[in-house]
C-alpha positions in Angstrom: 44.8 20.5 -70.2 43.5 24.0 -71.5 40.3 24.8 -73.6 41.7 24.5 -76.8 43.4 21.2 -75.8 39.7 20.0 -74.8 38.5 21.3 -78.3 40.9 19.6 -80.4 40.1 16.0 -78.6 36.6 15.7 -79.6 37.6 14.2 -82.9 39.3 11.6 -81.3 37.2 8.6 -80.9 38.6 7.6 -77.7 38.3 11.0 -76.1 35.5 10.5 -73.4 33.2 13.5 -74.4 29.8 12.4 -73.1 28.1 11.9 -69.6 25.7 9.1 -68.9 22.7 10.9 -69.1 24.1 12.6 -72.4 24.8 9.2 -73.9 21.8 7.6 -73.2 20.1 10.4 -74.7 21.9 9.5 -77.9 21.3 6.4 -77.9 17.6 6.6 -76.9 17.9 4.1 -74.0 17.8 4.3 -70.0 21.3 5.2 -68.1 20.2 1.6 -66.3 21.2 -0.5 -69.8 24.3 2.2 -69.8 25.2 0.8 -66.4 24.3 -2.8 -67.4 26.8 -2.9 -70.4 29.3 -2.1 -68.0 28.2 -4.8 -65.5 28.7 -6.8 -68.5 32.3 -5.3 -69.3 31.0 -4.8 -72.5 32.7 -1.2 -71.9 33.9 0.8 -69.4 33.6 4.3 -69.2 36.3 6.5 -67.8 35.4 8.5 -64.7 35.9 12.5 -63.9 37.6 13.8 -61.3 34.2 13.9 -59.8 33.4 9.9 -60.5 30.7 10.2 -62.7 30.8 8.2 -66.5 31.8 9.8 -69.1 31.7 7.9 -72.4 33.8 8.0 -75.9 32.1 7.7 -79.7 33.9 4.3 -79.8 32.0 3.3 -76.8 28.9 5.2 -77.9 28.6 2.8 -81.2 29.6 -0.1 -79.3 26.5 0.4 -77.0 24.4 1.1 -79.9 25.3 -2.0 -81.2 24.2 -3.8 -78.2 20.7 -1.6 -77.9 20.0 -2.9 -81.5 20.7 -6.7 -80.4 18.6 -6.4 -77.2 15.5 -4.5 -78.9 15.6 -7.6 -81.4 15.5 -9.9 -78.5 18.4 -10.6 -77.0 19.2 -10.9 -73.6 21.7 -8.1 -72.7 24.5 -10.7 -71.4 24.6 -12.4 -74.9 24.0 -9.3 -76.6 27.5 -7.7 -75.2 28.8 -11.1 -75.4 28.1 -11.0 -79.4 29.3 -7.3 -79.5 32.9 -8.6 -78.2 32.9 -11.3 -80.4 32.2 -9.1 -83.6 35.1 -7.3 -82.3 37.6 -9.7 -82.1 36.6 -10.6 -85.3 36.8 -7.5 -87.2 40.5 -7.1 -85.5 41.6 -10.7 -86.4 40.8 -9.8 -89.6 42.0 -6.7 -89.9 45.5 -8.1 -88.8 45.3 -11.3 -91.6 45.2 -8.3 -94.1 47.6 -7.0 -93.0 49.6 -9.8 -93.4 48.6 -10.8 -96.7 49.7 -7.1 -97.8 52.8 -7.6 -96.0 52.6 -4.6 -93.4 52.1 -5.6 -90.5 54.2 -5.2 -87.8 55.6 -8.1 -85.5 
């Protein structure tokens, strides 16, 4: 991959732009709850060829999402736990539009 391919990837979502200690940043929390969510499988972050995390946007707001249920309270197991849930929901229902509008694809 050259430079410009690099470049053109950082709009992708899924492109994994960020290292840990760039990410927590962001998210103003600790690389430790970075490293949690992925005890947790809530996500799990691609590794460069030199092994360290490197994180997407997606997983960026999906961690964001668990920060904001574990500095309401929640424990961080039932906080990822949520975060997957909400997930599966917003896809279920994503597909039964799909359906109704007669779209989808089988």
């Amino acid at each position: 991959m050259t430079a410009d391919d690099s470049f053109g990837r950082l709009d992708d979502d899924d492109y994994p732009a960020y290292t840990m200690g760039r990410a927590a940043e962001m998210l103003g929390t600790t690389q430790g709850f970075l490293r949690a969510i992925g005890e947790a499988r809530l996500i799990t972050p691609l590794r460069s060829a030199g092994g360290h995390r490197r994180y997407s946007r997606y997983q960026l707001r999906i961690a964001a999402r668990a920060r904001e249920l574990v500095d309401q309270g929640t424990a961080i197991e039932s906080a990822c736990r949520i975060v997957i849930l909400e997930d599966q929901l917003e896809e279920a229902q994503r597909i039964n539009a799909e359906y109704r509008r007669g779209t989808s694809k089988p």
